[in-house]
KELUMLO-87868 format. One record per residue (C-alpha): z, x, y; residue number from 1. Coordinates in steps of 0.1 Angstrom, whole numbers, plus 2048, in hexadecimal, padded with zeros to 3 digits. Layout:
// KELUMLO-87868
<<Z X Y> NUM>
...
//
This chain:
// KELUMLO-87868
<<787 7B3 6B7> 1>
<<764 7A8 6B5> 2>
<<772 785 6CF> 3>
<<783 79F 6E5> 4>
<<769 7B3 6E9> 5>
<<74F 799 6EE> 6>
<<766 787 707> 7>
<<765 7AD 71E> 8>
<<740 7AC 71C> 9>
<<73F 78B 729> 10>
<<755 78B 747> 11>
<<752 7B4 751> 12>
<<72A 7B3 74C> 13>
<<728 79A 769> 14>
<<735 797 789> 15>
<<729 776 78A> 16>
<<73F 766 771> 17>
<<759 77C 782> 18>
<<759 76E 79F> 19>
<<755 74C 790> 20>
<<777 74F 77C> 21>
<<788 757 79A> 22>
<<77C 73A 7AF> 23>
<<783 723 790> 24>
<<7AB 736 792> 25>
<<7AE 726 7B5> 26>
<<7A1 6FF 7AC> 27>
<<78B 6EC 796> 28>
<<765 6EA 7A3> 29>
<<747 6D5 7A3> 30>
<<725 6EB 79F> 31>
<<720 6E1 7C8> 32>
<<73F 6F1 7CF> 33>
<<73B 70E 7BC> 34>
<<716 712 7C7> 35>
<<725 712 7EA> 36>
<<740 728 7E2> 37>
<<730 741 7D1> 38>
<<70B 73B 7E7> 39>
<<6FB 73D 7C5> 40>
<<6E1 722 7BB> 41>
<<6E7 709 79B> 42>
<<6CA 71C 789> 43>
<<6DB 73E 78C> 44>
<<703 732 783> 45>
<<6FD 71D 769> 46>
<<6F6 734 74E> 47>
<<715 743 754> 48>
<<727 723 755> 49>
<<71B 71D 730> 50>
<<720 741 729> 51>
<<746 738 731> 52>
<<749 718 725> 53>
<<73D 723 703> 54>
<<758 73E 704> 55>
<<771 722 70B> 56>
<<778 734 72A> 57>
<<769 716 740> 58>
<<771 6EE 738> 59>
<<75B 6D4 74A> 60>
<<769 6AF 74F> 61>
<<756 699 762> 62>
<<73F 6B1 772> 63>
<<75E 6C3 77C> 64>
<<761 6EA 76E> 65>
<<786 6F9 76A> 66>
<<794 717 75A> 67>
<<7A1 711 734> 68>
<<7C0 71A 72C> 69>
<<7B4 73C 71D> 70>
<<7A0 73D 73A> 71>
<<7C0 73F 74E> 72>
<<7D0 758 73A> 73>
<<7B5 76B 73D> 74>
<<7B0 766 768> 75>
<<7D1 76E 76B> 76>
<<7D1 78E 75C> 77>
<<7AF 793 76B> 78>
<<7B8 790 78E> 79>
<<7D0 7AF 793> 80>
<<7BB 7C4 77D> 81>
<<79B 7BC 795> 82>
<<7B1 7C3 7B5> 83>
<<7BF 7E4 7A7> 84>
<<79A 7E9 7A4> 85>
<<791 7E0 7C1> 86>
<<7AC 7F9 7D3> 87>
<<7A3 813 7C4> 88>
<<77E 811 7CA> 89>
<<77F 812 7EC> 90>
<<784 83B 7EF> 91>
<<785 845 7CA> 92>
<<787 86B 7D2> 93>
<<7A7 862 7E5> 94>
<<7BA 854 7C9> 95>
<<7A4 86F 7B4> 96>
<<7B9 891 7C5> 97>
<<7DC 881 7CC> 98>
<<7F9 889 7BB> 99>
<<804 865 7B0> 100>
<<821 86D 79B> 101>
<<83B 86E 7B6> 102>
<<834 847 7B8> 103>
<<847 836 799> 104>
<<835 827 77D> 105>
<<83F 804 78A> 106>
<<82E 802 7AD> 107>
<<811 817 7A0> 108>
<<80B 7FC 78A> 109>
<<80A 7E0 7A8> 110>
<<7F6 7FA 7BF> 111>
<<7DA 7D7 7BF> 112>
<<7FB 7CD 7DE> 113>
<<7E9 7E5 7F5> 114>
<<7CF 7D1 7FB> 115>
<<7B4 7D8 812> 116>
<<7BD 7FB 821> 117>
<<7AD 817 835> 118>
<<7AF 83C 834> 119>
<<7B5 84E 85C> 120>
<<7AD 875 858> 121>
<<7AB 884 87D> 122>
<<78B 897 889> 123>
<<793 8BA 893> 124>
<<79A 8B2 8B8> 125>
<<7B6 89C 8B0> 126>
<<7CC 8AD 893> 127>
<<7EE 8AC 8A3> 128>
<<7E6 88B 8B1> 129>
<<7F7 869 8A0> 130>
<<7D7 84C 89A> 131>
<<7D7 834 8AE> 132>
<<7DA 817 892> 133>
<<7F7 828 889> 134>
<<805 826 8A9> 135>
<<7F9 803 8B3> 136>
<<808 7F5 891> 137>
<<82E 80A 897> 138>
<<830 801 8BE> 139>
<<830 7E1 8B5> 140>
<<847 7E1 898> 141>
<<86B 7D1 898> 142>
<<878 7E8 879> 143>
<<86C 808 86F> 144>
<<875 818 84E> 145>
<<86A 83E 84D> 146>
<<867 859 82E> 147>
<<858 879 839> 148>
<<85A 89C 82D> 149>
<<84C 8AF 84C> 150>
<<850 8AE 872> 151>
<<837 8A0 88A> 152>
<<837 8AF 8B1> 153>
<<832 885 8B9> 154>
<<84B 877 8A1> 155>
<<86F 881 8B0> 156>
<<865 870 8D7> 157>
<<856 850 8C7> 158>
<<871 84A 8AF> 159>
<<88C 84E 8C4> 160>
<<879 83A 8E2> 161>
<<873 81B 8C6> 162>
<<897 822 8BE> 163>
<<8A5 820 8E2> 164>
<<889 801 8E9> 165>
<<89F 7EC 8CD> 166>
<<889 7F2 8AC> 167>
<<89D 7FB 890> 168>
<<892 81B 880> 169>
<<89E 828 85D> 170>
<<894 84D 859> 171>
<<897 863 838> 172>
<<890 885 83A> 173>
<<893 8A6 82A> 174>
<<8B0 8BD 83B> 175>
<<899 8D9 845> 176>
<<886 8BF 857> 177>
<<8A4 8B7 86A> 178>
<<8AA 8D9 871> 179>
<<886 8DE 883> 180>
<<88D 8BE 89B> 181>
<<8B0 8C9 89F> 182>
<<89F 8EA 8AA> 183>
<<881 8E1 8BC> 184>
<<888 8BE 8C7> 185>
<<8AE 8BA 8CF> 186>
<<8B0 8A1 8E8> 187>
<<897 889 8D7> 188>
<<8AA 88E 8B7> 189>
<<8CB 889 8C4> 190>
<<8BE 86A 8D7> 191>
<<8B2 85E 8AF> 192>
<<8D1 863 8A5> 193>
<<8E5 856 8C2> 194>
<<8D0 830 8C2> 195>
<<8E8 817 8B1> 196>
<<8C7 80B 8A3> 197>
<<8BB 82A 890> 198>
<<8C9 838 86E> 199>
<<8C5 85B 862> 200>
<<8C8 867 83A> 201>
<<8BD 885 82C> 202>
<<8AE 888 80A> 203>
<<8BF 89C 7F4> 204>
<<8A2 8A7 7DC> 205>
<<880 8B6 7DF> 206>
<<86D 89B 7F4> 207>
<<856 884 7DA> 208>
<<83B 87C 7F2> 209>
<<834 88B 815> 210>
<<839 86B 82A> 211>
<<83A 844 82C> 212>
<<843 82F 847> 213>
<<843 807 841> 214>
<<849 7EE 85A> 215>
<<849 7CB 860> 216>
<<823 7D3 869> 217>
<<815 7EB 858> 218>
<<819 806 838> 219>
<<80C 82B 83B> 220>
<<810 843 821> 221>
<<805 869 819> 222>
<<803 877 7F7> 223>
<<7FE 89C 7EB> 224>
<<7E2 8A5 7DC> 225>
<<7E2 8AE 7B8> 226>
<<7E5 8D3 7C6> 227>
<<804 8CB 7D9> 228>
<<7F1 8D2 7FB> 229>
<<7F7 8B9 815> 230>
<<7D6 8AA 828> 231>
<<7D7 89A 84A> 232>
<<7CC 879 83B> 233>
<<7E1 855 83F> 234>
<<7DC 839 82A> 235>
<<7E5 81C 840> 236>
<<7E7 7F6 833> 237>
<<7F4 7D4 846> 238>
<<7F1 7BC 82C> 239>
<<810 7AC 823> 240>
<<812 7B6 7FE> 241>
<<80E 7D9 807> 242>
<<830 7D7 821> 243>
<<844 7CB 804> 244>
<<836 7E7 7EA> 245>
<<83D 803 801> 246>
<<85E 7F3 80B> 247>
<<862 800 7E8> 248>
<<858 820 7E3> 249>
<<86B 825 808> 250>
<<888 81F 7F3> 251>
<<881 82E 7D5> 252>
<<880 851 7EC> 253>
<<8A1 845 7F9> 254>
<<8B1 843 7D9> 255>
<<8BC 867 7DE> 256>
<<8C2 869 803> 257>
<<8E5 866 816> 258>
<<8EB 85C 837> 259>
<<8F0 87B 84B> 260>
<<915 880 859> 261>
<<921 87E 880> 262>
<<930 8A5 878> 263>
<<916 8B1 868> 264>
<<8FE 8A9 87F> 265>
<<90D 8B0 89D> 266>
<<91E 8D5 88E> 267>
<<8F6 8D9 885> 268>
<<8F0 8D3 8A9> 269>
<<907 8E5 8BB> 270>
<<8FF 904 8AA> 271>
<<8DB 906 8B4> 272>
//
């Protein structure tokens, strides 16, 4: 306990001989190329270079430093842990007052693949408008997978335009929210539903999150809040990790959808 212990000290107390793990988990380095890499001077690093090698976290051959093989273990383990971090810190009182226990256990635990993401929250003047990253990032997709839980006055003409302009479109929604477009946006629905490259299912249990989409672009998700309220905040990410874990959780919502039938839809729309 006492090796374990003293091991956390070391690394956690420092960032220093953080960041000097890590560059050591890419390649072997001379102290110029570390200096360099880390813009630190030899006085400064080499403390914790002798800090680490007496841990037999650091080996030097030939003026050469390179991780041991516990120092491995140990950077390998580190690295996801620091990202997850690192994710998180960026806007703690986001992760903080969502509900994160419609996402499963085994992407929550790999929520370091978001990456480098950004929060869009609308001033008051623009509520009911769409962001214009978002929009940037899904004009410009070539496949668009869809989860949402609500109806947007902007969602029903640009899906079925991207639809009808040859980007394939896979949307999941609840029934009621199929209802409200049947009723309040017909033609644009129908045109959806009509594009050889757009697929329709309905989710047939209470919706687990409020909406993602995921592209070959971009990822944007919305969570409750721990009080089930719903605020107008998107979490948007383009990194390439991020695509694939929400490719995920897209279809770990689908898991209980089906596709929605020619009859039913169109008995749904003829007697509105």
């Amino acid at each position: 306990m006492k090796m374990k212990q003293s091991l956390i000290n070391l690394i956690f107390i420092s960032d220093r001989r953080k960041e000097l793990l890590l560059l050591l988990r890419e390649e072997p380095g001379d102290i110029d190329t570390i200096k360099a890499l880390l813009n630190v001077d030899a006085g400064s690093i080499q403390p914790h270079i002798k800090k680490m090698k007496d841990a037999h976290l650091l080996i030097e051959e030939k003026k050469v430093y390179r991780l041991s093989e516990i120092g491995k273990i140990i950077v390998e383990n580190l690295k996801p842990f620091l990202s997850t971090i690192e994710v998180l810190e960026v806007n703690d009182d986001y992760w903080k007052t969502r509900d994160l226990t419609s996402i499963p256990d085994f992407l929550l635990e790999r929520v370091d693949e978001l990456g480098h993401w950004q929060l869009l929250e609308p001033d008051a003047e623009h509520m009911l408008e769409t962001p214009e990253a978002f929009m940037e990032n899904i004009l410009s997709s070539k496949e668009v997978l869809t989860f949402v839980s609500y109806s947007h006055p902007e969602a029903p003409s640009m899906y079925a335009d991207l639809a009808e302009n040859g980007t394939k479109i896979t949307l999941c929604t609840t029934e009621n929210v199929i209802m409200r477009l049947l009723s309040r946006f017909p033609e644009e629905t129908e045109r959806l539903y009509r594009s050889e490259n757009s697929k329709i299912f309905i989710c047939q249990k209470p919706a687990p999150i409020p909406s993602i989409v995921v592209t070959d672009r971009f990822l944007s998700l919305k969570l409750f809040e721990n009080d089930g309220k719903l605020r107008d905040q998107l979490l948007i990410s383009t990194e390439e990790r991020a695509l694939g874990w929400g490719r995920e959780l897209f279809l770990h919502c689908m898991r209980v959808s089906d596709p929605i039938e020619a009859k039913t839809f169109f008995q749904v729309f003829a007697g509105l």
